[in-house]
Structure formats: C-alpha cells, structure tokens
N, C-alpha and C positions, 0 to 999 in steps of 0.2 A: 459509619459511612462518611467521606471524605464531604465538602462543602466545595459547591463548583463556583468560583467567585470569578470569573472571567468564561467567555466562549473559545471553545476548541477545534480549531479546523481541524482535523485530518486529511491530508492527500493523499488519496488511499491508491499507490501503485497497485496493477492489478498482479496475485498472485508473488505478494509479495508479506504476507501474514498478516494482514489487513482486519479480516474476520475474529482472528482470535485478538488481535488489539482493539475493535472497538469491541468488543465482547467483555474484555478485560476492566473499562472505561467504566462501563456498565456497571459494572460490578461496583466500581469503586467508587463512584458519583452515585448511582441509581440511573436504571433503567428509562425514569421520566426525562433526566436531561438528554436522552441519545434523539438526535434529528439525523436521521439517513437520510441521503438522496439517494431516490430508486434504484436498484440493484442495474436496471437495462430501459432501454429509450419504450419498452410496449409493459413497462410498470406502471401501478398507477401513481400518481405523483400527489397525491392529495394527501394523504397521511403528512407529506414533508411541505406541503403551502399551507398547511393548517397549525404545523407547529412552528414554522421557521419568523413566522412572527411575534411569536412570544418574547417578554423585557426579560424574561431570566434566562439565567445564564446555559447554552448549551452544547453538546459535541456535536457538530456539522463532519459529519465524514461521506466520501464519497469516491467517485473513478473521478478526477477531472478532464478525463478524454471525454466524453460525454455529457449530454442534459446542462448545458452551456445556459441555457437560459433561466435553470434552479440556480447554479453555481455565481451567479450575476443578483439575484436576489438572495442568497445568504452571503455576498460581501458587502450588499447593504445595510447590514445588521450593526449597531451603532456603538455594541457593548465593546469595552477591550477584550481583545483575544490573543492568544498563544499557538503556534503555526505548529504543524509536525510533521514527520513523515517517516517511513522506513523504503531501505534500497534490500538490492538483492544482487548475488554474483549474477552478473548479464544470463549469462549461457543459461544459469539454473532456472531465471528467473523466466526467461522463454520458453524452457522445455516443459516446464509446469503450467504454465499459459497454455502453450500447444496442447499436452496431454486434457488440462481441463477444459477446453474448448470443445473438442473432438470426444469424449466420453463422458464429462457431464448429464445428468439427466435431467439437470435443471436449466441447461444451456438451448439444451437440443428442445425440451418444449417452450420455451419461455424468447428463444432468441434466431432458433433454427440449426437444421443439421449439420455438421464440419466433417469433410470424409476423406478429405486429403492425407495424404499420407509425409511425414515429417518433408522430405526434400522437395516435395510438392510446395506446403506450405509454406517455404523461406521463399519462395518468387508469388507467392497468391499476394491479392490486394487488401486483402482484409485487416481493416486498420488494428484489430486487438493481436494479431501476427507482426505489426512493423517493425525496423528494427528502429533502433534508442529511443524507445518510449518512455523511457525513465528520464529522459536526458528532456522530451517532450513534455512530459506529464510538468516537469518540475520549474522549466522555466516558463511552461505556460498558467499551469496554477487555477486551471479552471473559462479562459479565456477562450475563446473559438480560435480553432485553427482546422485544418485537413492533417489529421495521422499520416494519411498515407504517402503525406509529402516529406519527402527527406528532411534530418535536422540540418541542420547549420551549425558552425562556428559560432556566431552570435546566438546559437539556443543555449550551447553548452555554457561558454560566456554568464548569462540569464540565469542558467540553472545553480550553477556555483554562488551567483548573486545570492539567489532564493533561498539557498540550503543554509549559506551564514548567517542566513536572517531567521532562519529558524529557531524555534526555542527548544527543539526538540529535534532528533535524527536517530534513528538506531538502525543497527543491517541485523538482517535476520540470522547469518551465519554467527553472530553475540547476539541471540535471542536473551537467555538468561540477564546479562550481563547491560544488554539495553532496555528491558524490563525494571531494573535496578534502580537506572538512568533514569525512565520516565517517572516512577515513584520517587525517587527522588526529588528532580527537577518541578513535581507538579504535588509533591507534596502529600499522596496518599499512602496507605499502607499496600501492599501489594497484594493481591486478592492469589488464589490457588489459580495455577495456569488452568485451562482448558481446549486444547485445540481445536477450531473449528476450520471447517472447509480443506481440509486435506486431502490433497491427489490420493488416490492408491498407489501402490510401487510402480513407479514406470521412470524410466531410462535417465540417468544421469548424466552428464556431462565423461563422466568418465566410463558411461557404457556404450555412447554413441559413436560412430566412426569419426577417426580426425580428419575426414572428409567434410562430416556435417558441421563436426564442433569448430573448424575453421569459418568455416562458412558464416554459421551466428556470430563469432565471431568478427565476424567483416563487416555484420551489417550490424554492429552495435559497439563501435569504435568509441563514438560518444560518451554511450555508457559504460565504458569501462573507463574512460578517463574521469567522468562526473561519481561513479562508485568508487574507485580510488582515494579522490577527493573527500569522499564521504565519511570512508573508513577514516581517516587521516581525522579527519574533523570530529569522529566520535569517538575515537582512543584518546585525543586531547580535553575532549569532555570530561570524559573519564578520568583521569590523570584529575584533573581542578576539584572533581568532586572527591578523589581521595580516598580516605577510610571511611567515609560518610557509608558508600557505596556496600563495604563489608558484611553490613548486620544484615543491610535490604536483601542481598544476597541471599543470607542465612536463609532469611525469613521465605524467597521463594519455593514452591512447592509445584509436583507438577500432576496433577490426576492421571488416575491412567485410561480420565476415558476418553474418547476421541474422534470426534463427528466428522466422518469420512465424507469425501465427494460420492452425493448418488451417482451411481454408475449409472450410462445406456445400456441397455439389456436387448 
C-alpha cells in the first residue's frame, strides 16, 4: 500500500467517474485516509467533522457545488496538498447527470423525485441540471456561488487558471490512459479498476435528437471551451511523462464486476 505523505483534494465534477476514482484512492492509500464530504446537503455530515480534523494526511473529495461550509473547513487544513480533478465531453457529461438524477434510487429517496422529461429539464431551474457546471465547479473550487446563475467569461478565465494549477487532470473519455497519469504522477501502483456508480444504458449523445444535443450544446459553451483546454493539457501531460506511462498501462486491469446505479422501481 502506497504511503499518503501530503492531502488530496478531489473536485469531484458530478457524474464525471468520480466514484470509481476515489474508490481507486482507497485502494491505494487505504481506506482510513478517504475523508468524503457528504454525498447531498440532508447527509449526515459528522463522519467528515470528525475526521477532517485529523494531522494525517488525507483524500478530501467531494461535489464543490454544495456543503459550502464543509468545503471552507477542509481548506483550512494546514498539511501540503495536491489538487485534482477529472472533465467529461459536456453533452455526455449532462445526459448521464440527467438520466441519474431522474432514475436513481438513491436520489429519489435521499434527495427527492425528478420527473421531467429530457427537453423539459434543459429550461428547469435545478442547479445539478445547469449548464457549464464544469466550467463552475472549477473556477469556484468549493466557494459559495448560486449554480443556477449563468457562468461568465471571467469563470471560464478562473477555471483554466485553476486546472494549470492542478497536479493532476484526467478526462474520462482516456480513462485508462489517466489512470496511468494519476499512478504515476502520485506515485502508487495501480490497484484493479472497479467501476462504481454507473448509469444503466440510456441515450447518448449520438442517440438524442440534434434538436436536443444542440441545445446542451448552447448551454454549455464554457464547457466545451474549458474541456478542450483540458484535453490539451492532459495529452501534454502525457507526452512529459513518456515511456514512464507504458508499464503503468500494462499493469492496469479492469474487473468485470460493476456497481450499477440503483434504479427507481
């Protein structure tokens, strides 16, 4: 087991393979360094005020659109840390939001019902619907803001800031290949994938109308100029780490078992 000698934030974009990377972390560190912040604002939040105080070192992951006032006391935490995060193709990264929203069985008791239907949803106000929330998530970094208020120019600005400062970036479309990254970059061996929290099949970008998929589209401009950016920035990663990058590869593996989203029934 790998030795956690600095704290790990995670900004954990929603619905962006979040679950299976700090799952992964887990693995690789142990389980006693993982500090989550609550899954949703009606968790209880005392498992993560009980340990975010501890002097050793640990992985802080979390949604930073939310629990604003956790995310404000573990940047108080004194230890050196190392920043991360993973992006997603916009469109995808919404439609799998939407679908887990709306079918979820863990949403729907824990957070309440979603019943809208997709073209519904691109005008509702619901902040985990908004559009460039990547673009949001990333230049705010855990800071209070209103989601549902459109980004800016200067978030995108913020967010490109934020992502070069990162130690860490991978897109899920190079799962494998930023899995690599991250063992490499932070130094452990790569533990056997496991995927958790996965949609069941529902609609792609390429099975939606180009009615709809303009549409997200439109409201997530930001974020395709900040994932762009990102990709850009993690292929160069790539390239400096080299042949290093090859064996890590080797060495991943991927189970074939795979912990689905409970459905609503």
């Amino acid at each position: 087991m790998a030795t956690l000698n600095k704290d790990i934030f995670f900004y954990h974009v929603m619905k962006t393979a979040g679950t299976t990377l700090v799952r992964l972390l887990e693995q690789a560190y142990g389980a006693d360094a993982s500090c989550p912040l609550p899954t949703h604002e009606n968790a209880d939040p005392y498992p993560f005020l009980g340990k975010v105080s501890s002097p050793s070192p640990l992985i802080i992951s979390g949604h930073p659109d939310q629990l604003f006032d956790l995310w404000k006391l573990a940047e108080q935490r004194s230890l050196p840390r190392a920043k991360m995060t993973f992006l997603r193709h916009p469109v995808d990264r919404y439609l799998s939001c939407y679908y887990f929203i709306r079918r979820s069985h863990y949403v729907q008791k824990h957070v309440g019902s979603f019943d809208l239907d997709l073209e519904e949803a691109l005008s509702c106000d619901d902040r985990r619907l908004a559009g460039n929330i990547m673009t949001k998530v990333l230049s705010s970094l855990g800071t209070p803001r209103d989601y549902r208020e459109p980004a800016t120019k200067q978030d995108l600005l913020q967010a490109v800031e934020n992502l070069k400062a990162m130690d860490f970036i991978g897109v899920v479309e190079e799962f494998d290949l930023s899995y690599a990254l991250l063992a490499h970059e932070f130094g452990f061996v790569p533990p056997c994938v496991t995927k958790w929290n996965v949609n069941a099949k529902y609609e792609g970008r390429n099975e939606i109308s180009p009615k709809l998929e303009r549409q997200i589209r439109i409201m997530n401009l930001f974020d395709y100029e900040l994932y762009q950016f990102a990709v850009e920035l993690f292929r160069a990663r790539v390239v400096e780490a080299g042949e290093r990058l090859t064996s890590l590869l080797a060495q991943i593996t991927t189970s074939d078992l795979v912990y689905m989203v409970k459905q609503q029934t």
